[in-house]
N, C-alpha and C positions, 0 to 999 in steps of 0.2 A: 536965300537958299531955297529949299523943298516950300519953305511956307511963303515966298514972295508972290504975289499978285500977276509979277511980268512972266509969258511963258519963258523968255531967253534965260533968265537966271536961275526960272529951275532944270531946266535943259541942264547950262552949265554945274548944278549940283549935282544933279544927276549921274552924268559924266567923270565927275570927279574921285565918282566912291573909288573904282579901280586902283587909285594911286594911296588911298584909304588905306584899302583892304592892304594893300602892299606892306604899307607901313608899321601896321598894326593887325599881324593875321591871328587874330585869338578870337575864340569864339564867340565870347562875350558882346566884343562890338561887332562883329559878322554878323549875327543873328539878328542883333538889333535895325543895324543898317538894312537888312535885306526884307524886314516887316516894314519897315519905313516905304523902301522901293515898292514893296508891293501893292502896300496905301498909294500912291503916286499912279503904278499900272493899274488901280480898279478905278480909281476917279479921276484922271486926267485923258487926255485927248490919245490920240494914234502915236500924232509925232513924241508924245511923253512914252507912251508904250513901245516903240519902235528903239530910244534912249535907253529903256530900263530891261529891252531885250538883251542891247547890245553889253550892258553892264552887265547882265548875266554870263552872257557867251563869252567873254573876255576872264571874267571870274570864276571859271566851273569848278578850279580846282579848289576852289573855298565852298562851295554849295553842301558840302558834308558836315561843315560848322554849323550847319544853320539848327536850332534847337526847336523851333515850335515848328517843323516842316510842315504840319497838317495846317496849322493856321497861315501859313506862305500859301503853302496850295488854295487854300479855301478862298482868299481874297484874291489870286490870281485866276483861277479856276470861276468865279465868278462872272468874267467879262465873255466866257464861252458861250454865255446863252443870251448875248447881244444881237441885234438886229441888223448890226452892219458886219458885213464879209469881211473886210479888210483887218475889223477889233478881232471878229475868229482865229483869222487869220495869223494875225501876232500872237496870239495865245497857245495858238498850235504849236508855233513855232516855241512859247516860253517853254509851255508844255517839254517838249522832244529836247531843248537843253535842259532843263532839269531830270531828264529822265533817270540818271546814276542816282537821285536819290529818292526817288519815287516809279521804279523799274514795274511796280506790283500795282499801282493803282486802278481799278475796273472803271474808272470814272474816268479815267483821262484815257484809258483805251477804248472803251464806249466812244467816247467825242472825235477819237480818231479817225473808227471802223468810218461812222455816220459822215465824216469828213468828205472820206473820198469818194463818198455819193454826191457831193455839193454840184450845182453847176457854174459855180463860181471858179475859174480858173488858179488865182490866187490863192483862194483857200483849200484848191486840191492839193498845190505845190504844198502848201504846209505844212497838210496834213503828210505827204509824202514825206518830208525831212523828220517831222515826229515818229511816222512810224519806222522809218530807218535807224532811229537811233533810239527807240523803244526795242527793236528789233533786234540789237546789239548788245542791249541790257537785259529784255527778259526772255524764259525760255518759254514761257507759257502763251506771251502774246505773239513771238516767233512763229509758235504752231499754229497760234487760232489764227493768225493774219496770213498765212502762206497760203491756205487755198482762194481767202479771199484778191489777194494779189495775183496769183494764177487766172482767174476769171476774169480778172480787167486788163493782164495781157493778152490772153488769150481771144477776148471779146472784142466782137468786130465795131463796136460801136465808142469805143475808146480812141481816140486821134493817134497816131504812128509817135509823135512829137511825147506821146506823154505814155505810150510803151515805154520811149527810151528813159525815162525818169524811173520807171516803175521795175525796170530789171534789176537797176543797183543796188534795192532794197533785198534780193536774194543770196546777196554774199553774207549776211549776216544770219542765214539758214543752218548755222554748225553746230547748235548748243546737243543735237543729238544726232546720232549714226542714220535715224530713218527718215529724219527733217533731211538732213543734208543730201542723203541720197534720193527724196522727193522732189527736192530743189535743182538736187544735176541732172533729174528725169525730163523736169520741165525746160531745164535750159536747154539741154540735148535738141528737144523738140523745137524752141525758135530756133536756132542754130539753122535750123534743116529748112523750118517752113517760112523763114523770113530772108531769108539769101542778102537784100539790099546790104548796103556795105556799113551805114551806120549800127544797124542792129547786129549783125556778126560783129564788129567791132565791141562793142557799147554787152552782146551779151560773151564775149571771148573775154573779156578784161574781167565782167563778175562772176565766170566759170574758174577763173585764175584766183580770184580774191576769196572765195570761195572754198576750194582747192588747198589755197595758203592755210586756211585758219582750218579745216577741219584733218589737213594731214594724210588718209589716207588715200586720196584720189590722186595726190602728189605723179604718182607715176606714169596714169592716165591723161594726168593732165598736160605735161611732157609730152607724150604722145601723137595727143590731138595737137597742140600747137606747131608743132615739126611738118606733122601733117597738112595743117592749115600753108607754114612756111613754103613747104613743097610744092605743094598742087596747088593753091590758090592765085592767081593772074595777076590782083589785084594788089598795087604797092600797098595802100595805106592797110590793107589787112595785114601785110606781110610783117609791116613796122611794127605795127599792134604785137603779133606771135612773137617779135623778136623782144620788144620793151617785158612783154611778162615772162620768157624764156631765160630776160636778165634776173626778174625777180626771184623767179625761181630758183637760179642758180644763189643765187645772193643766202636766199631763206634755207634751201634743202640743198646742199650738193652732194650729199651723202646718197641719194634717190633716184641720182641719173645714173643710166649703166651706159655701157659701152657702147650698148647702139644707138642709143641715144645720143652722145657725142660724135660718133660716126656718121650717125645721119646729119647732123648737124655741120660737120667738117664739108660730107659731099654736098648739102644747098652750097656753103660757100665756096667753094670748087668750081662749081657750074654757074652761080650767078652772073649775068654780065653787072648787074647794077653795083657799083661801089659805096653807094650807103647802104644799100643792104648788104654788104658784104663787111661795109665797118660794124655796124650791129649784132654781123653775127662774130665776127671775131671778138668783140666786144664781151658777148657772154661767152666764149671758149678761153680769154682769157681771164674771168672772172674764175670760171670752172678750175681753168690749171693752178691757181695758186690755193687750190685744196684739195681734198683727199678723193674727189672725183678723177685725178690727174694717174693716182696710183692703181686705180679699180683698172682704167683706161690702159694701161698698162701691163697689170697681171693681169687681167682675165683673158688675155688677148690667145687667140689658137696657135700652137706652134712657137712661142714667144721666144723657144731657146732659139730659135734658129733665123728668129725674123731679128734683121738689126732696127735698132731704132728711127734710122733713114727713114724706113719704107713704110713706116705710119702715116696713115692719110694727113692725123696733124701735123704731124713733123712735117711734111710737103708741102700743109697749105700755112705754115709759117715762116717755112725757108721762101715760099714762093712771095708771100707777102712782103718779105726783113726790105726788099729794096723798090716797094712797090710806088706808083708818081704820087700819093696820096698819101700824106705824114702821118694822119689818123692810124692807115690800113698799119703801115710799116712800124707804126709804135706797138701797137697792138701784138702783131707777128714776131716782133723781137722781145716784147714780154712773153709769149707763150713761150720761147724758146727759153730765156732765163729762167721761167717756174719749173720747166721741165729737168734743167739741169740742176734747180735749186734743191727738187724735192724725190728728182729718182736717182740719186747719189750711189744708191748701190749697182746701177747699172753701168755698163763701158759709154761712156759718151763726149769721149773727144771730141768729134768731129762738132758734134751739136753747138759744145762750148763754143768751137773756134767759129760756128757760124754765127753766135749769137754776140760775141764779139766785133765781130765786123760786123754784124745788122747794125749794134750801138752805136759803134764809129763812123760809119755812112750817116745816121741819123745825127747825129754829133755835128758832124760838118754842115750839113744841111740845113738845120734849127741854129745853130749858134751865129749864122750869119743870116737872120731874118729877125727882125726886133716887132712882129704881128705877135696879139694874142695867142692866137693857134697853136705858131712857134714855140712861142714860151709856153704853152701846157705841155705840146709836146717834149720840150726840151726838158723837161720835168718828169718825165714817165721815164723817160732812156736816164735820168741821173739817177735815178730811185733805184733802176734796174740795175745798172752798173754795180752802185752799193751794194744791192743781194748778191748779184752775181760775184762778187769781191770777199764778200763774207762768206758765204760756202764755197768757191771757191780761189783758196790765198794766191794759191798758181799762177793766177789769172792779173794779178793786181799789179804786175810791171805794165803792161800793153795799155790796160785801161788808165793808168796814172801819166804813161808818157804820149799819150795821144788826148788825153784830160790837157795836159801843159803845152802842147805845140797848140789846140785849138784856142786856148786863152788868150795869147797877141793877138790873134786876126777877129775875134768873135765882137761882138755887142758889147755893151755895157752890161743889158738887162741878162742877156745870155751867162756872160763873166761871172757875174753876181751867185748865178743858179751852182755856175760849175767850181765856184771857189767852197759852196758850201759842200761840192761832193766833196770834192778834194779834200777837205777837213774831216767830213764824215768819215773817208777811206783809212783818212791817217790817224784819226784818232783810236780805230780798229786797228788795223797793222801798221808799223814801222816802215812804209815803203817809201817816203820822201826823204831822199838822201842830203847830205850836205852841199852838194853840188848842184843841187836846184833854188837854192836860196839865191842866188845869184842872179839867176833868170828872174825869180819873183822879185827881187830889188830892182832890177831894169825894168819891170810892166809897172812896181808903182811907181816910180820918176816918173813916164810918162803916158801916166794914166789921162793925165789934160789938167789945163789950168782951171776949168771951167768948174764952180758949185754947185751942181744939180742935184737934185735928190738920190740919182744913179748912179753921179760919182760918189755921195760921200756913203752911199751901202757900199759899193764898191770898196770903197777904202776901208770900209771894216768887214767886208769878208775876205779882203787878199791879205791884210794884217794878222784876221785868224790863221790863215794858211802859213803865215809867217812864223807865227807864233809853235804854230802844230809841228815845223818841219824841222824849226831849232831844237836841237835836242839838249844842248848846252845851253849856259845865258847867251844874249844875244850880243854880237860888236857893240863896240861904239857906231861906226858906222852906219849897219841898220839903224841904230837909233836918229843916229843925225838923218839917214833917207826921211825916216817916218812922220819925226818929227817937223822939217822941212815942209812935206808934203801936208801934213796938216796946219802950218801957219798959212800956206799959201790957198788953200781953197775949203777950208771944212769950217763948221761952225762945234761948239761947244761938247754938244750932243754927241757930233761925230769923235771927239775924241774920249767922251765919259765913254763911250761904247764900244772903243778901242781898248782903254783902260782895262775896262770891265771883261773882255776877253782875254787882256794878259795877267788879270789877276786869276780866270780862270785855269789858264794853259802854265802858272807858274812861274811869271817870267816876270816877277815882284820890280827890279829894278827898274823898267821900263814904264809899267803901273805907279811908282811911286814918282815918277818925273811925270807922266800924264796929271796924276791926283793934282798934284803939286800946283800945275800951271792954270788948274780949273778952278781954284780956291779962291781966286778972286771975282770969275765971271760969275758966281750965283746969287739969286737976287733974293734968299731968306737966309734964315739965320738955321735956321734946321738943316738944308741943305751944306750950307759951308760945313757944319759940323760933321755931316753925315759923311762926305768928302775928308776931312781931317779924319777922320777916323777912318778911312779906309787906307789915307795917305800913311796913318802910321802902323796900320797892320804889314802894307806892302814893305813897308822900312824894317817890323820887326823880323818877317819873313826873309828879306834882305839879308840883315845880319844872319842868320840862320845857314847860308847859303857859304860863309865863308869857314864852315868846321872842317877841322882836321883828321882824317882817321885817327893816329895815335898821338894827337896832342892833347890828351884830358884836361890839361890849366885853361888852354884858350879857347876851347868848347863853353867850359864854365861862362868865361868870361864873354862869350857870345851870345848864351842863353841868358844871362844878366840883361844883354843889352838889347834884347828882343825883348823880353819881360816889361825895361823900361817904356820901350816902344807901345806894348801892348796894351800897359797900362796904361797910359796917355790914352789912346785909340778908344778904351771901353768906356773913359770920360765924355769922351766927343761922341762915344757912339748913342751912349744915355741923352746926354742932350738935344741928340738929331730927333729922337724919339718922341712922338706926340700922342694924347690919347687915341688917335684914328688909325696912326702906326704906332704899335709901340713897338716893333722891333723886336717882338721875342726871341725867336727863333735866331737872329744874328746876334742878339747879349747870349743866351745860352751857347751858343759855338762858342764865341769868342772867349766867354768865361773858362767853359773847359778846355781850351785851347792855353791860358794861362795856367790854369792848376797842373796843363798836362807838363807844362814846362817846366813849373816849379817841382815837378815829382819826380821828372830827369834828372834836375841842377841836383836834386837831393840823394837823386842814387846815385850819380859818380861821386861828388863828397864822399857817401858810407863806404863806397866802391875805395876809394883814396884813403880815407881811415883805416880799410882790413888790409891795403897794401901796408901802410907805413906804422900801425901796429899789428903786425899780424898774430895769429893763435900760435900757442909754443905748442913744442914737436909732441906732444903726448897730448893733445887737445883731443882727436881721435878716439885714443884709449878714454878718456874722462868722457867723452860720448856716450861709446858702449857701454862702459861701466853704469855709469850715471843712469842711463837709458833715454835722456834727453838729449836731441840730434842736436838744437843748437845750439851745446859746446864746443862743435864743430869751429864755429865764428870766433872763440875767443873771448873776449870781453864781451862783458853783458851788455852793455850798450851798444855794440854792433851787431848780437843778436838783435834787439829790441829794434832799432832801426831795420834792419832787413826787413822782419818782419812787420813792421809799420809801411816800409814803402813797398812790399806786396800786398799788403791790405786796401793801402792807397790807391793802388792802379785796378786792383780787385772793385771800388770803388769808384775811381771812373768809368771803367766801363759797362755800370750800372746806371749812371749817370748820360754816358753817350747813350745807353739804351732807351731811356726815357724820353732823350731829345730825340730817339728815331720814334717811336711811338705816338709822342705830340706832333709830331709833322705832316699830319693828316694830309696836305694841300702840298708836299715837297715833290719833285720830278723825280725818277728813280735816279740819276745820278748826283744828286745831293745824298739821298739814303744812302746810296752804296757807297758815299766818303764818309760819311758820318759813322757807318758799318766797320769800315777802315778803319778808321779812328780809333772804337770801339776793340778792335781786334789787336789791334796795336799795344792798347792797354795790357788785355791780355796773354798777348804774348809774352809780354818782359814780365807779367805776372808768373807765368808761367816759367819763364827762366831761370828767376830768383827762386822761384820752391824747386827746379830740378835741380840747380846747380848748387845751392848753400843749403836749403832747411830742410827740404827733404828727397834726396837722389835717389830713394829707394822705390818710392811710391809713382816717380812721374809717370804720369799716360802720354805717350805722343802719339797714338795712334786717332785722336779727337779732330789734334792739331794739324796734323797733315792734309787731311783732304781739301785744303780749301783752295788749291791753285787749280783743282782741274774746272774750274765754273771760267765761263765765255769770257773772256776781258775787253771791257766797253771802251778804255780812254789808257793814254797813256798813263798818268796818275797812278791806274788801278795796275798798271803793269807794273811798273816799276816800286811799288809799293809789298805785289805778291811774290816778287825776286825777293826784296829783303827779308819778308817776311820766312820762307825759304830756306834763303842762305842760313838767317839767325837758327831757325830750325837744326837742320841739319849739323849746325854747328855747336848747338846745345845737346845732339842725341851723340855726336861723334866723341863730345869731350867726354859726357855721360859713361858710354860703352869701353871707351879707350884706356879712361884715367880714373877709374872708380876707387875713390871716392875724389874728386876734384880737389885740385889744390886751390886754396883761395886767392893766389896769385892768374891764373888759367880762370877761375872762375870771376874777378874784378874784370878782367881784359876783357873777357866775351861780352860781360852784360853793358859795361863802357862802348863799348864798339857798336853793337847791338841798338844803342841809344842813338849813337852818331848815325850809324847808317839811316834809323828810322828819321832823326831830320834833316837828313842833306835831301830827303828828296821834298823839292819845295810843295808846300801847300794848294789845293786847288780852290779856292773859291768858287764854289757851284750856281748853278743859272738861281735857286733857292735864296741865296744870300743877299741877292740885285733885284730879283725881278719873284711876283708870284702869281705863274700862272691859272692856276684853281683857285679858289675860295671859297670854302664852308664854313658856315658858320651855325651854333645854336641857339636858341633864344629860350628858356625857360619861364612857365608862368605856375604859380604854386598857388593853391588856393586850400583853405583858407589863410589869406595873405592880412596881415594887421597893417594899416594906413602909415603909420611911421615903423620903417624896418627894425629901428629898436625897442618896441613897442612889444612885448610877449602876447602869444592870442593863447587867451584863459581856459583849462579842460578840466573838470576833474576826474579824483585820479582811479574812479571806478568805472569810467568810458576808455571807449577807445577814438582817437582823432580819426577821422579818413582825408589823409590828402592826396589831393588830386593834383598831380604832376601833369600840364599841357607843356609841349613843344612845338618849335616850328624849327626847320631847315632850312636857311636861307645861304643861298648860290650868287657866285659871283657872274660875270659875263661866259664862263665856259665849264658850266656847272659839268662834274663827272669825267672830268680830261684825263687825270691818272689813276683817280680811283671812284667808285661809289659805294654811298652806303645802305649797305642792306638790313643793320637794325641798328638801336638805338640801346645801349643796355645803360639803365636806371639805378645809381647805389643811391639808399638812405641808409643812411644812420643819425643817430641820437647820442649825445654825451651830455650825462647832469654836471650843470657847470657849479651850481649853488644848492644846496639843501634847506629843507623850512619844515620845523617842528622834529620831532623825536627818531630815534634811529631806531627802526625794525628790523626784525630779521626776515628778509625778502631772499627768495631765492633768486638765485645768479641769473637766469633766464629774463627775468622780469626788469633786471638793471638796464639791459640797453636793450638796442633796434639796429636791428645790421637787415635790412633788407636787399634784394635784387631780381631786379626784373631787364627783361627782352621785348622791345617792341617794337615793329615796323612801322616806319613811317608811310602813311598815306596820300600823294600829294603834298608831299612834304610838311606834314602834320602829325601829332603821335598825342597819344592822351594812355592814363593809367593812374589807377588808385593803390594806395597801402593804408592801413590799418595799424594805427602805431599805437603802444602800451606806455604809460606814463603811472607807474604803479608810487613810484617814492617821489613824495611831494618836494617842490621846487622846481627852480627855472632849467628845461633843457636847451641843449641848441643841438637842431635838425641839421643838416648839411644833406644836400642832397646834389648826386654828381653824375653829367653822363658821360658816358665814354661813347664810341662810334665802332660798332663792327661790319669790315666789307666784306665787298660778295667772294673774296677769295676765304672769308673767314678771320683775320685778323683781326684785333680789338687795339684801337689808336683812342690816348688818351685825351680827346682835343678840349675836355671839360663842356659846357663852365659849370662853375661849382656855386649853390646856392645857397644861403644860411636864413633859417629863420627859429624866431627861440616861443619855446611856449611852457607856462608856467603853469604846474600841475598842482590842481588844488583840492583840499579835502570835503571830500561832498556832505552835505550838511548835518545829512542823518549821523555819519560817523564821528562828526565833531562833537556834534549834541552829547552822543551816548559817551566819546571820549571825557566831557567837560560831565557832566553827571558824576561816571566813575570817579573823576578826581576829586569830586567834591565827595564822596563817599554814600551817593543816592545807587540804590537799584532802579534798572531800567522800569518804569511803569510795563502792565501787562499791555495795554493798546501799544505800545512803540516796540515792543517784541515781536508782535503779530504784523508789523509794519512791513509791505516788501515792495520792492523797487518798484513794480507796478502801480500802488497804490500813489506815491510821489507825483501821478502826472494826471 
C-alpha cells in the first residue's frame, strides 16, 4: 500500500481511497485517510500529488468530515514554497478543491494573488482554477481578487489566450449588489472593446452566469442577448445568445415580458438559417410551457378583440407545425399544445385543430423512419399528444384513431413509443373501445417470427395496451393469441414482464398462467419462490373475480379461497426474501391484504347473524330508554361484533397508513392504491357507525369530497365509483329510513363489501420493480465494542451522544422524492433497576428527545444530552424518520438500540454506606464538592 517501496502500488493505494470513502463515509476514517493522503502529497513525487489531487476532486463531498483541517492544510500547504512550478502548481490546484472547507484562509489566498504574477504558464492556470473556486466560496477574496483580475484583463501585457481564462472567474462576482454591479461594469466594457468573436463569446456566456446567480440583472440580461441575437452577423455568437437565452428561460421565466418573447418570435420569423431558427424555437417552447406563456397573452393591447390567430407566436408555430426539418416542426407543434394546454380560459378551437394535425403529420413522418433523430422526435409529438389529451378529453378520439391506423405500417422502435402513448392515454380516459381489441390481436399475430430485442418490447408494450383496452377479463382467445406468440419468439424475461403488466392492469387469470409457465425456467431457489408467490396471489385475486352481488354464501366461500391462496403466496413470498431484499414493503401489502379479507369474511358472518337472529320489535324503544344505541343490534354479541369489526377496519387503515409512510422510495401510483386501500377500510368503517351504532352523529360531508381529485388509472376510477355508489347509498338509506332496519342495513354493508372486491387488485410498478433507493446508515458514539455490552455513566453526569448519519442513494437518487431534513427521536426506557427505590420526580425517569437536521452532502451529525438519574441498565433506541421538501415526514427508520448502565458515583455511595452503618459524614467529606474529585 501507502508504505510500499514500488511507486505503482502506492499509485494504486492511492486511488483506491474513493471506493474507501464510499463504503464507509463516517468521519472517523475520512479524517484519518485524508492525513494519510496528505503525508503522501508533502513527500512523494508530482505523479503521487497529481493521484492524491485527483482523490480529492472525486471526494469533495466528504472534505467537511475531515477533523484536523488545519493539520491537512498545513502539510499540504507546505509543498507551496517548492522550487518547482509544476509541485506549486498541483498545490494550487489542491488548494482551489478544498476551498469549501477552508473558504477564509489568508495563506492560501496570499499563494494565490502571488500566483498569477508567475511566469510559469502552468502555475498561472492553477492559480486561475483556485481563484475561481475561492471566488465562489468567499465574499471577501471575491472583493479583494476582482480588481486584481480586472487589471490583467484589462492589461495589454497578458496573452488574449489567457483573457479568455480570466473572464470566467467574474461570474462568481455575486456575494454582493456593488461587486456584482463592478463585474457587469467591466464586462460591459470587453464586450465593446474586444469585438473578436471568442471574447464576446467566452465574456456573453459569463455576463449570463453572472446574471443567473445574482438575479437582478435577469431582465437586462434578456435584453442584451436578443440584441446580440438580432444585430450580430456572426452565427457562433448568435448560437451563444440563443444556448443562454435557453438557460435563462429554463432558470427565470417569470422575468421575460412580452417583448421580450415578441422579439424573440420576430428573429425567428426573419431568420433564413434553420438552426438558428431550431434554437430559438427551442427556447420559446421551453417559455410556453410556463407562466411566461400567460403574461404573453394578457398583457397583450386590445386582447379582447385580437384572436389568438394573429399572435406573432401563434404564426411562427403554425408556420413551423409542417415545416422540411423534424426538429423545427416538433418544436412548433409543442408550442401550439402548451398554448392550448395552459390558456384554457380562452376560445381556441382553431388552435387545437391545428396542433392536431401538426401531431399527426409528425406521427406519419417519424413513425416510418427508425434514425435516432426520428425516435426523439417521435417522442416529443407522443408526450404532446398525452398533454394535449389530458386537458383536452374532446380531442382524444382523433388522436387515439390516427395513434392505431399508424401502428401497422410504423417501425418496430416507433410501435414500441406509440403503444406506450396509447396506454398512457387509456389509462387516463376510457377511450379504447371493445372493437379495437381485434385490430390489436391481428398486429400481434403478425408482429414477425423473429427474436429481437425490438420485438420482444414490442410484445410487452402492445400486451399493455391489450391489457388497458379490456375492460372485462380477457377471452380465452386472446389468451391463446399471446400466449402462442410468446412460445414462438420471446424469452423468459419477455414473459415475467408481460405477467407483470397484467398483474398490474388486473387481469390476474392471464398472470397466473404467465407465473405458472415461468416456475420452472428459474435458475435460484429465491426466485422460484418469489414467482410462486405471485402465482398464488394472481389465483387468490382470481377467485375474487367470480363474486356475486347478492349471493352472500358463495362470496364467503370465495373469500375462503383466496385467503387459502394468499396464505400459501406469503409463505413463498417469505422465502423469496433475502437479507439484501427483504421484501418489506411486498410482505406488508400482502399481509394487510389478508387481514383485509379476513375482516370482510367476518362482517358478512355478523351481517348473516343480525339477519337470521334479528333484534325483537321494541329493540328501538330498550335503545332510547336504556340510552345505549347498541340495543339497537339486539343481542350482545352482535353488538360487540359490529363494534369489533369497525374498530378492526378503523385499524387497518392505520396500518395501510403506516405502509404509505414507510414507502419513502414508492412511485406515486403505488401510494395512491395503497391510499385506496386505506380509504376503503374507512369507508365500510364508516358504514357500520352510520348505519348500526351510531345514525345519528354520521358526518358525510368529510367523505364525499374525494372523487373530485384527477384520476390517474383505471383502478383508481373504478375504485372512486364504488366508493360513490356505497356513499350515496348509505346517506340515502340514512335520510329515507331513519332509524335503518337491520335488514336494509346487513344488504347495503354486504353489497358494499362485494362491490369493493369485484374490482380486481392492482399490483403497482412498487411491488416488481424499485425505482429510487434511500437508504440510512447511523453511527452513535459513544458506541461499546460488543452491542450487548452497556457503556458505564454515573448517574450524576449527564451522557452526550453524538448521532452521525450518512444518506446513501441508489442509481437515481431524488426521482420521486427528496429529502430535506432528517428528524432524530431518542428516547430511553429502564429496562432493570440496581439498589434502593427513591422518590425521583417523573421528568428525571426518561428521555424522549427530538431534533431536525439537514443533511449536508449527504451527511448529518448532532448531539443530546441524556439524564440517567435512577440507577440501572437503560436502553436508548434512537430513530430517524425523513422529512421532504414538500414537508412530509416518511417513517423509512432505522432504528438504533444501545443500553447504558447508570451507576452510583462514588462520593454518594461512600456517604450512603456510612449512613447505613450509623457513622456521621466526617467535616472534610462535607466540604467535599464535585470540583474537588478531579
Amino acid at each position: 500500500g501507502l508504505r510500499s517501496g514500488k511507486l505503482g502500488e502506492q499509485c494504486e493505494a492511492v486511488v483506491r481511497f474513493p471506493r474507501l470513502f464510499q463504503k464507509y463515509p463516517f468521519p472517523i476514517l475520512i479524517n484519518s485517510a485524508f492525513l494519510k493522503l496528505a503525508d503522501v502529497f508533502r513527500v512523494g513525487n508530482n505523479f503521487l500529488r497529481l493521484c492524491v489531487l485527483k482523490v480529492t476532486q472525486q471526494s469533495e463531498k466528504h472534505l467537511e468530515k475531515i477533523l484536523n483541517v488545519d493539520e491537512f492544510v498545513k502539510r499540504v500547504f507546505s509543498v507551496i514554497h517548492s522550487n518547482d512550478p509544476v509541485a506549486r502548481a498541483i498545490t494550487l490546484r489542491m488548494l482551489g478543491s478544498m476551498a469549501s472547507i477552508i473558504p477564509e484562509r489568508k495563506n492560501a489566498h496570499h499563494s494565490i494573488r502571488q500566483s498569477l504574477d508567475s511566469h510559469d504558464n502552468v502555475e498561472v492556470e492553477a492559480a486561475i482554477f483556485a481563484a475561481a473556486n475561492f471566488s465562489a466560496q468567499s465574499k471577501d477574496f471575491a472583493a479583494g481578487i476582482c480588481n486584481k483580475i480586472s487589471e490583467m484583463i484589462q492589461g495589454l501585457a497578458t496573452p488574449v489566450d489567457l483573457k479568455l481564462k480570466l473572464i470566467p472567474i467574474l461570474q462568481h462576482m455575486h456575494h454582493d449588489a456593488s461587486l456584482a454591479s463592478s463585474s457587469r461594469q467591466l464586462l460591459q466594457q470587453l464586450v465593446t472593446s474586444y469585438p473578436s468573436t471568442k471574447m464576446v463569446i467566452v465574456t456573453l456566456h459569463t455576463f449570463t452566469l453572472l446574471a443567473a446567480s445574482s438575479l437582478v440583472d435577469i431582465p437586462k440580461q434578456v435584453q442584451l442577448l436578443l440584441q446580440y441575437l438580432k444585430n450580430d452577423p456572426r452565427k457562433a455568437v448568435k448560437r451563444l445568445a440563443i444556448q443562454d437565452l435557453k438557460l435563462l428561460a429554463n432558470k427565470t421565466p417569470h422575468t421575460w415580458s412580452r417583448e421580450n418573447i415578441q422579439a424573440l418570435c420576430e428573429s425567428a420569423l426573419h431568420t433564413p438559417y434553420d438552426s438558428l431558427k431550431l434554437g430559438m424555437l427551442s427556447v420559446l417552447s421551453t417559455l410556453s410551457g410556463t407562466i411566461a406563456i400567460k403574461q404573453y397573452f394578457s398583457s397583450a393591447p386590445g386582447t379582447a378583440a385580437t384572436s389568438a390567430r394573429s399572435f406573432d407566436l401563434v404564426k411562427l408555430a403554425q408556420e413551423c407545425c409542417y415545416h422540411n426539418n423534424r426538429g423545427i416542426a416538433a418544436h412548433g407543434v409543442r408550442i401550439l399544445t402548451n398554448i392550448s394546454a395552459s390558456c384554457q380560459e380562452k376560445d381556441l378551437l382553431p388552435l387545437e385543430q391545428d396542433a392536431v394535425f401538426g401531431l399527426e403529420s409528425l406521427l406519419v413522418l417519424c413513425s416510418q423512419d427508425g434514425s435516432p433523430g426520428a425516435q426523439a422526435t417521435l417522442k416529443i409529438t407522443l408526450t404532446c399528444m398525452v398533454k394535449l389529451v389530458k386537458c383536452r378529453p374532446h380531442l382524444s378520439q382523433s388522436v387515439v384513431e390516427s395513434l392505431l391506423t399508424q401502428l401497422h405500417s410504423a417501425q418496430d422502435a416507433a410501435r414500441i413509443l406509440m403503444c406506450h402513448c396509447l396506454a398512457a392515454i387509456a389509462m387516463q380516459l376510457p377511450v379504447l373501445a371493445d372493437g379495437v381489441l381485434g385490430d390489436l390481436m391481428d398486429l400481434y399475430k403478425v408482429i414477425g417470427r423473429s427474436a429481437t430485442d425490438k420485438k420482444q418490447e414490442l410484445l410487452v408494450s402492445l400486451a399493455t395496451v391489450i391489457f388497458v383496452s379490456s375492460k372485462k377479463a380477457l377471452s380465452s382467445e386472446v389468451k391463446t393469441v399471446i400466449k402462442q406468440q410468446l412460445e414462438n419468439v420471446s424469452n423468459g424475461w419477455t414473459a415475467y414482464k408481460i405477467a407483470r403488466q397484467a398483474s398490474r392492469m388486473g387481469n390476474h387469470d392471464m398472470a397466473r398462467e404467465l407465473y405458472q409457465s415461468l416456475l420452472t425456467q428459474v435458475a435460484s431457489e429465491h426466485f422460484y419462490f418469489w414467482l410462486n408467490s405471485l402465482k398464488e396471489f394472481s389465483h387468490a385475486e382470481q377467485c375474487l373475480a367470480g363474486l356475486q352481488e347478492d349471493n352472500y354464501s358463495s362470496a364467503l366461500s370465495c373469500i375462503a379461497e383466496a385467503l387459502k391462496s394468499y396464505h400459501k403466496g406469503i409463505a413463498s413470498l417469505t422465502a423469496a426474501s433475502t437479507p439484501l431484499n427483504p421484501l418489506s414493503f411486498q410482505c406488508g401489502f400482502v399481509k394487510l391484504r389478508i387481514d383485509l379479507l379476513q375482516a370482510f369474511s367476518q362482517l358478512i358472518c355478523t351481517c348473516n347473524s343480525l339477519k337470521t337472529s334479528p333484534p325483537p320489535a321494541i329493540a328501538t324503544t330498550i335503545a332510547m330508554t336504556s340510552g345505549n344505541d347498541l340495543q339497537r343490534c339486539g343481542r350482545i354479541s352482535n353488538q360487540a361484533r359490529m363494534k369489533l369489526s369497525m374498530e378492526e377496519f378503523r385499524d387497518l387503515a392505520a396500518r395501510y397508513g403506516d405502509l404509505y409512510q414507510s414507502s419513502f422510495d414508492a412511485d406515486s401510483a403505488t401510494l395512491r392504491n395503497v391510499e385506496l386501500q386505506q380509504q376503503s377500510c374507512l369507508l365500510i368503517s364508516h358504514a357500520i357507525e352510520a348505519l348500526i351504532l351510531d345514525p345519528e352523529s354520521a358526518n358525510f360531508q368529510e367523505y364525499s369530497s374525494n372523487g373530485t381529485a384527477h384520476v390517474e388509472s383505471e383502478y383508481e376510477r373504478r375504485m372512486m365509483s364504488v366508493f360513490n355508489r356505497v356513499l350515496e347509498e348509505v346517506e340515502s338509506l340514512n335520510r329515507k329510513y331513519a332509524p335503518v332496519s337491520y335488514l336494509a342495513s346487513s344488504t347495503c354493508l354486504c353489497s358494499a363489501v362485494i362491490a369493493l372486491l369485484k374490482v380486481p387488485l392492482s399490483f403497482q410498478r412498487y411491488f416488481f420493480q424499485k425505482l429510487q433507493s434511500t437508504s440510512i446508515k447511523l453511527a452513535l458514539s459513544p458506541s461499546p465494542r460488543n452491542p450487548a455490552e452497556p457503556i458505564a455513566v454515573q448517574n450524576n453526569q449527564q451522557l452526550a451522544l453524538k448521532v452521525e448519519g450518512v444518506v446513501q442513494h441508489g442509481s437515481k437518487p431524488g426521482l420521486f422524492r427528496k429529502i430535506q431534513s432528517v428528524c432524530l427521536n431518542v428516547s430511553s426506557v429502564l429496562q432493570s433497576k440496581s439498589g434502593q427505590d427513591y422518590k425521583i420526580p417523573i421528568d428525571n425517569m426518561t428521555n424522549e428527545m427530538e431534533q431536525r437536521v439537514e443533511p449536508h452532502n449527504d451527511y448529518f451529525s448532532t448531539q443530546f444530552l441524556l439524564n440517567f438519574v435512577i440507577l440501572g441498565t437503560h436502553n436508548i433506541t434512537v430513530e430517524s424518520s425523513v422529512i421532504d421538501s414538500n414537508g412530509i415526514v416518511w417513517k423509512t427508520g432505522p432504528k438504533t438500540t444501545i443500553f447504558v448502565k447508570s451507576l452510583e458515583d462514588p462520593y454518594s455511595q461512600q456517604v450512603r454506606l456510612q449512613q447505613q452503618q450509623g457513622q456521621p459524614p466526617s467535616q472534610q467529606q462535607q466540604q467535599r464538592t464535585a470540583y474537588s474529585r478531579f
